[in-house]
N, C-alpha and C positions, 0 to 999 in steps of 0.2 A: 443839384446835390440833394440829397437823401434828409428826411429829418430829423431820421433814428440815430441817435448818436452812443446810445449806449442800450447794452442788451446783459440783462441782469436773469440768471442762468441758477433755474432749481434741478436739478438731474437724478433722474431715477425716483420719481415720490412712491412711495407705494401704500394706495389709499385701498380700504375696505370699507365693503359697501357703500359704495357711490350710488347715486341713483342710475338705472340704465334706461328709465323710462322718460324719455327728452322731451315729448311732446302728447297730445292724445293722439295721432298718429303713428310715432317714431319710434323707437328703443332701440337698444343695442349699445349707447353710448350715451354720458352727457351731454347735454346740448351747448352749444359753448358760448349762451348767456351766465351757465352756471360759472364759466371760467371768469368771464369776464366781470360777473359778480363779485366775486374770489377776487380780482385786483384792487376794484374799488376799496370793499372792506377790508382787506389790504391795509390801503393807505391811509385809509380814516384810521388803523388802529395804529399804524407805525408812530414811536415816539416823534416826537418833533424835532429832535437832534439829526433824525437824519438826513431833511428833506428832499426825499424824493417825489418826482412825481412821474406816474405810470400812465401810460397813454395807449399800449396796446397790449394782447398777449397770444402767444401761441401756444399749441399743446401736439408735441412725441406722443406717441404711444407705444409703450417696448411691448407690453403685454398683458392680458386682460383676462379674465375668471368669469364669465356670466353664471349667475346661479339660477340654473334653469334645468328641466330633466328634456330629457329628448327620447322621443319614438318617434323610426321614422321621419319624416320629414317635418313631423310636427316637434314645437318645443311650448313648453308650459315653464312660466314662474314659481319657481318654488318659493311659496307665500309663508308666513307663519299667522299665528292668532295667540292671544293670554290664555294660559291653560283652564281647563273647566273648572269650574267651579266642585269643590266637597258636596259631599251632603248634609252636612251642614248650614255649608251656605246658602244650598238653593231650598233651604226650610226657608230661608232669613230672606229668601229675595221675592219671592211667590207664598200668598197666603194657603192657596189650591195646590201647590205642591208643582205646577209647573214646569216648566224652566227651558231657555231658550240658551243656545249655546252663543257664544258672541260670535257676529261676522268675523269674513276675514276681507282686510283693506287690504284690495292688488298692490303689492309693492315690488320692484323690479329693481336687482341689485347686482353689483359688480362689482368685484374686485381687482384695482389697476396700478402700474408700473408705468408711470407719466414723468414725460419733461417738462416744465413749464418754464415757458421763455417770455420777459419781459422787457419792452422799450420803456425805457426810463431817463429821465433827466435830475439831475442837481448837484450840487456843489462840491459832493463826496467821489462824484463819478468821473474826476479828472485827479483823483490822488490816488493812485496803486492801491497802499497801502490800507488808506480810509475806507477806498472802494471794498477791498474785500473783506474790510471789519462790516463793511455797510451788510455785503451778502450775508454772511453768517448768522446779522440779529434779523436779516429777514426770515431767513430760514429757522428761526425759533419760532418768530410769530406763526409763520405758518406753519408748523408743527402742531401747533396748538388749534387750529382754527379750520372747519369743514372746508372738503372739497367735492361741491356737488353733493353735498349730504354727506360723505364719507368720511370718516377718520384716518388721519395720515400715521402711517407705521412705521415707526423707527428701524433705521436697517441694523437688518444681520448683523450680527458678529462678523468682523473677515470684510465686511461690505460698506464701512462706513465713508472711506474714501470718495468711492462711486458716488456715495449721493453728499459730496462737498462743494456748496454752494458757489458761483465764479461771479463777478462783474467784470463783462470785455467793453474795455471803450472802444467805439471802432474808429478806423482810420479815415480823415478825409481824403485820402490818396485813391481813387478809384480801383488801383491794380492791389493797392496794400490792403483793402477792403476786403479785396474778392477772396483774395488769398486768405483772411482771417474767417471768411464762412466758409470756407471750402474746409479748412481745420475744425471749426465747429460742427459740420456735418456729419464726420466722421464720427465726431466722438455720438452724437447720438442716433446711429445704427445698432444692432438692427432698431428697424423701427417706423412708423408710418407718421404723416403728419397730415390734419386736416385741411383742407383749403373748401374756396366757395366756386363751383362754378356755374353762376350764374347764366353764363353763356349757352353753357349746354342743354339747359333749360329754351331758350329764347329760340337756338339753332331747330331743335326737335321740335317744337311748335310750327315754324314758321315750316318746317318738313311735314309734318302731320297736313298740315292746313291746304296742301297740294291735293291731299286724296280726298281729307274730309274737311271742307271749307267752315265745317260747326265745330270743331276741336277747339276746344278750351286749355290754358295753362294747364289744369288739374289734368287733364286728357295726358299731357306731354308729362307730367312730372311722375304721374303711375309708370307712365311707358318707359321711361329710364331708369324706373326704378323695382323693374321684376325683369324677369328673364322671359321673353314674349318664345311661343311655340310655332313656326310657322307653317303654314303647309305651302308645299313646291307640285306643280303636276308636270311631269317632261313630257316631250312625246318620244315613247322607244319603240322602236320595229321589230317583232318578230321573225321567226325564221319563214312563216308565210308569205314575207315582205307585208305584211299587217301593222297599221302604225297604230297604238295603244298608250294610255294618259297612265303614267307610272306615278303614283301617290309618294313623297317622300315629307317628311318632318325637319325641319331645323329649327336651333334656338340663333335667335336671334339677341344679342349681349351687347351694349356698346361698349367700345376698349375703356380698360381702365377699372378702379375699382369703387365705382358709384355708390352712393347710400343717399339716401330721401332726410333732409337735414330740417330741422325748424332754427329761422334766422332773425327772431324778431314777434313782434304784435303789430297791429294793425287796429283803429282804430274801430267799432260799430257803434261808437254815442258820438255825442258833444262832448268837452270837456267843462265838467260841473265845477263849482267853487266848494273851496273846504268848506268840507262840513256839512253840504248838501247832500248827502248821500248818506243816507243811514247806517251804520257798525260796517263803516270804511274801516280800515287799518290803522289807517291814518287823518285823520280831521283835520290838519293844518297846512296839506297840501291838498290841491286840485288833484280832483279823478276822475277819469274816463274808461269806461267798458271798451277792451280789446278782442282780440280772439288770434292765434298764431301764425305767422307766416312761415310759407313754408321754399326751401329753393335745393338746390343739387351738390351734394359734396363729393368730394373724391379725396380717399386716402393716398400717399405720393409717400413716396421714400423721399426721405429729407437729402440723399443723395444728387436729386434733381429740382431740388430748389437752386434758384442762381443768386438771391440777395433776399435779406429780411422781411420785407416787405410780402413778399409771396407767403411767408409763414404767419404771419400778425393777423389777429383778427381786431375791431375796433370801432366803436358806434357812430352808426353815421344816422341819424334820425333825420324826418322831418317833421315838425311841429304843426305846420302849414295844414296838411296832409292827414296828420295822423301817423305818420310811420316811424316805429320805432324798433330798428332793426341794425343786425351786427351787418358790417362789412367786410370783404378781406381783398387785399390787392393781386393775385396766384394770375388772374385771367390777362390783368393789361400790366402786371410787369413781365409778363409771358409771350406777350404780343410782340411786347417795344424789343427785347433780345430776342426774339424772332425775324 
């Protein structure tokens, strides 16, 4: 039996200037620490009448704005900077008359139309009526509160429905279950939804590793994540009866709609004792020097998900280890209904 038992439903947010930059590697999308951030804070700031507690989240995506210019195949950030300073001021900042224009900090931004779906448990989530006063004052909090750096934007005039917050309790009846996702899918099309596949990662490596026994993870995670050029040589026969190496090009793409994902940190220290560490953040908790992990996602129409689980992302760390990274279930609840 399943341990989701309730799935608490923001539909249609539509946040300005997100961050798109996910990782020093990645961009294109938040990285979905940022979401899973967003739940926590969350729940530390929900009043305490409601008790809820959030344990995973998934994120729709209807549709997205990157603010970037494009020539050709290249795309650039469209950055900003504080405007120049008068001349006045640059009397008042240089004795020599000087003046240095301020940098500009790479910022990479988005504009997005997101579902966000949360597994949640408590007390309100078995009363109808409680339950969907509960949705409503969640969705105040988070009106008020970043996603992924971004500000959430009140809908349209005409559109306010659309994004009217739901708690579904689900059914324990397994048919009654399927039947209540296969209803929620629909309603959020169109539209794409993240998952992890980790696997595809592991499968490509352990393929690479047939031709070249030094391929590295990084080797495999590049390769699934560009479109490789291949060269083909046939042999074709002329009319002389002459056989000749005909040169042809293919791209080589694996099915499906890949993106190169950051899913965590990873440790490179020890972990230090509060306070051992000089203008930490924080001095009353232990800190360790990380650096990002990185694995395979694929965008999926929420149409081909078969149960919640496939949608949910959720922290699965190990302390032991060092590893402190999101999880998602997409690959082995995909297997077992396979």
């Amino acid at each position: 039996m399943s341990e989701i038992k309730n799935l608490l439903i923001l539909p249609h947010l539509r946040v300005q200037n997100a961050n798109a930059i996910s990782s020093p590697m990645t961009w294109g999308f938040p990285a979905m620490s940022a979401f899973v951030g967003l739940m926590h804070a969350l729940e530390r700031r929900l009043p305490e009448h409601l008790e809820l507690e959030f344990h995973s989240v998934g994120v729709i995506c209807h549709d997205y704005q990157a603010q970037v210019s494009q020539k050709g195949y290249e795309k650039r950030l469209n950055l900003a900077r504080s405007p120049l300073a008068s001349k006045e001021d640059k009397a008042k900042i240089s004795k020599d008359g000087s003046f240095t224009a301020p940098s500009i900090v790479e910022e990479g931004r988005i504009n997005l139309e997101i579902t966000l779906v949360f597994a949640v448990d408590g007390g309100a989530c078995y009363d109808d009526e409680a339950g969907q006063r509960v949705a409503r004052e969640v969705a105040e909090v988070v009106s008020g509160m970043r996603i992924a750096g971004g500000s959430v934007v009140p809908a349209p005039l005409g559109a306010v429905s659309r994004q009217r917050p739901w708690l579904e309790p689900l059914d324990d009846d397994a048919e009654a279950r399927a039947l209540q996702f296969w209803k929620l899918r629909r309603r959020w099309l169109p539209g794409f939804a993240l998952v992890c596949r980790d696997d595809l990662l592991t499968k490509r490596l352990v393929k690479m590793r047939e031709q070249m026994p030094e391929a590295t993870p990084l080797d495999a995670w590049l390769d699934l994540s560009r479109r490789n050029h291949e060269c083909r040589l046939t042999q074709t026969e002329n009319k002389a009866g002459e056989f000749e190496e005909e040169v042809s090009w293919e791209i080589r793409r694996p099915p499906g709609w890949l993106v190169p994902i950051p899913v965590g940190y990873g440790a490179i220290s020890r972990q230090f004792e509060p306070g051992e560490v000089a203008s930490a953040r924080d001095a009353t908790i232990p800190f360790r020097f990380v650096e990002s992990l990185y694995s395979i996602g694929q965008w999926v129409s929420p149409h081909r998900l078969t149960c919640p689980e496939q949608l949910l992302w959720y922290v699965d760390n190990d302390l032991d280890v060092g590893l402190y990274r999101l999880a998602n279930d997409f690959t082995a609840r995909h297997h077992a209904i396979q």
